[in-house]
N, C-alpha and C positions, 0 to 999 in steps of 0.2 A: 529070578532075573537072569537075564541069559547074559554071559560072560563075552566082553569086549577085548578081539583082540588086536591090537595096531603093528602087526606084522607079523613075521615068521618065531619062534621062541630064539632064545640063546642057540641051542641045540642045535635044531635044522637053520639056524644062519652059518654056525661052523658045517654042515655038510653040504650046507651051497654052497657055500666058500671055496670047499675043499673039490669038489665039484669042477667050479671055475678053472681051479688050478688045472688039473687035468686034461681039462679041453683049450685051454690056452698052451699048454704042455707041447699035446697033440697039433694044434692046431703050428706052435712054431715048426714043431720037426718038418709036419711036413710041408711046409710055403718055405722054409730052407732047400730044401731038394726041388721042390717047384721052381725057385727063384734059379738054382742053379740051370736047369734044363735047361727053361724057357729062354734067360741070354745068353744061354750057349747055341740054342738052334736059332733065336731072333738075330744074333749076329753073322751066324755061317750062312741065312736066308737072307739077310736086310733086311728082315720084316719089321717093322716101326709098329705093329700092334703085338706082336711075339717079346719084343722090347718091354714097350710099355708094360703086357703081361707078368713079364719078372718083377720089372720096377715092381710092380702091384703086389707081388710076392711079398719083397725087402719091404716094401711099407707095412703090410698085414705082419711081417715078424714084427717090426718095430710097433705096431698099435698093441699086437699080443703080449709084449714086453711089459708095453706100460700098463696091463690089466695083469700081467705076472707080479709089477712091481707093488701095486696096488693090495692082491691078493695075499701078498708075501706076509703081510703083517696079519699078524693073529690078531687083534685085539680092535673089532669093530668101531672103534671111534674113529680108531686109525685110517681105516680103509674106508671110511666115512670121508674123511680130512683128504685126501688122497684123489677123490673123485673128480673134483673139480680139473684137478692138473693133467690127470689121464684123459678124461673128454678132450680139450684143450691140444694134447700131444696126436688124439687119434683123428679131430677134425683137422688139423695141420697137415696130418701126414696125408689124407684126402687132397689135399688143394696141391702140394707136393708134385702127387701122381698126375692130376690135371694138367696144371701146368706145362709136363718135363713131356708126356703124352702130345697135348696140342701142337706144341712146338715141332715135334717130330714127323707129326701128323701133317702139318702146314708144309712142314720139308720135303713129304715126300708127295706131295702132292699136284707141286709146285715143278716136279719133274729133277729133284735131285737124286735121287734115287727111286728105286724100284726093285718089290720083293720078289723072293723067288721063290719057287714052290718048298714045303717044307712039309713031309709025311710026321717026324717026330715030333713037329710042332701040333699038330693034329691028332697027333696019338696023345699028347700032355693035357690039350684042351678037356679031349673027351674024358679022359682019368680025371679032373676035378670037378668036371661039370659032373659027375658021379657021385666024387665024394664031398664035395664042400656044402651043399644043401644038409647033410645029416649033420656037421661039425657048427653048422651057424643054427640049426635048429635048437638042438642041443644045449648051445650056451643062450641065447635069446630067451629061450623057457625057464632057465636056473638065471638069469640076469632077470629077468620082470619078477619070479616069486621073489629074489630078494633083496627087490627096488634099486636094483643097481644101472644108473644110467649109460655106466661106461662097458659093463659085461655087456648091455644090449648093444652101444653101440660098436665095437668090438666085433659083435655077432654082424653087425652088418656091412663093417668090412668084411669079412667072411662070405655074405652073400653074396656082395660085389663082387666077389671073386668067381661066383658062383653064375653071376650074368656079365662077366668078363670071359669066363670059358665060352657059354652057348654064340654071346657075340664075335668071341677069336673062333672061335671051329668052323663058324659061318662064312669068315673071312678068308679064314685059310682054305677050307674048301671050294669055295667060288674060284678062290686064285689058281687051287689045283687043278680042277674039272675044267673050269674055261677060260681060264688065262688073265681074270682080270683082276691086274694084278693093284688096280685103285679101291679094290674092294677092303684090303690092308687095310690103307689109313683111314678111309670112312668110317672102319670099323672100330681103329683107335682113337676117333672123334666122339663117336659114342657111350666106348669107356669113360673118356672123360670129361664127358655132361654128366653121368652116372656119378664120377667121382665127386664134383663140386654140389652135386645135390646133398650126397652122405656126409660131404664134410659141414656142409653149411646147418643138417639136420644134429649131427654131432656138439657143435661148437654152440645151439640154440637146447642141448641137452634132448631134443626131441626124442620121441619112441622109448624111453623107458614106462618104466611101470611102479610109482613110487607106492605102496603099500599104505592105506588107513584105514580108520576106523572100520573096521569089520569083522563080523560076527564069527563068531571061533567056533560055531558047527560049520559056517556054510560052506557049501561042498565047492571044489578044486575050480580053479578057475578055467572055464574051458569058452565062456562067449569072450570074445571082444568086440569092442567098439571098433568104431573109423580108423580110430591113431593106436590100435593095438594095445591098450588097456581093458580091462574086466570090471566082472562087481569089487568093489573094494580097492580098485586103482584109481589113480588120480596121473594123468598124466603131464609129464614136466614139459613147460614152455621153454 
């Protein structure tokens, strides 16, 4: 009879775990430094998408936090128990960015302001629109093997970060190259539509990859589905 396995063993749950840690680790340091730049150059510009940007940062610390606080606990029931509240902190902190973004976005739109060209804003874009694809890949792969809905979602603030860069670079160099300088906040409007989707997919637990019943030879999960689960995934409403 072929042996039934309903998820990852003891063993490789502690080196997913430990795993997480690391990339959330990584992932705080450097949306700290991110967060610093970006409103230091969003405010020396006025840029209300360079702004937004940071904010995006200080939230991505704060969702990384609550998967550090999660993770902290050795003893898997615990950081079972734990999941609910971390979702919960990481879709909040989505609607957060929305929010504080539109607002800003409407302001300058509206003719109170207007950005002005920013090179190191555009040099910070292009630096994580580099790296933040491999940091969200990363934990998204060790969150689905082990069914953790908050490491993925987590991972995809991460992402956001990731089409929050190619969207700012796009902004900021329109504004460079040809002056238009309403290209900004169109472009912080788009952040956050982006952001109220991921919080709304967050807070509905969506995109994880909860682990069952499946067979303990079959090999590594590499198809997925539609909603980003595999064979032996079940994924959460």
């Amino acid at each position: 009879m072929t042996a039934i396995s309903l998820g990852p063993s003891p063993a490789r749950r502690e080196t997913l775990a430990r795993r997480i840690r690391l990339l959330v680790t990584a992932t705080i340091a450097y949306n700290v430094i991110e967060a610093v730049a970006a409103l230091t150059a969003g405010t020396i510009a006025s840029s209300t998408a360079l702004i937004g940007f940071g904010l995006d940062s200080v939230i991505e610390v704060s969702s990384a936090a609550a998967v550090a606080w999660q993770f902290s606990a050795r003893d898997h029931a615990v950081r079972e128990a734990r999941e609910h509240t971390t979702l919960r902190i990481i879709s909040v902190s989505f609607f957060v960015l929305a929010a504080y973004v539109t607002i800003d976005a409407v302001r300058a739109l509206t003719g109170t302001g207007e950005a002005e060209r920013s090179l190191p804003g555009i040099v910070l874009a292009a630096l994580s629109l580099a790296v933040m694809p491999f940091l969200s890949a990363a934990q998204r792969r060790t969150g689905q093997e082990l069914g953790s809905a908050s490491a993925v979602a987590d991972s995809k603030q991460t992402l956001l970060c990731t089409y929050l860069s190619a969207v700012l670079l796009a902004g900021l160099v329109l504004n460079a190259t040809l002056g238009w300088s309403w290209a900004d906040p169109i472009a912080a409007l788009a952040i956050a539509a982006l952001a109220v989707k991921e919080g709304r997919d967050a807070w509905q637990g969506k995109g994880c990859c909860a682990p069952t019943a499946a067979l303990a030879a079959a090999p590594p999960n590499d198809d997925a589905d539609a909603c980003g689960c595999g064979p032996g995934c079940a994924c959460c409403s």
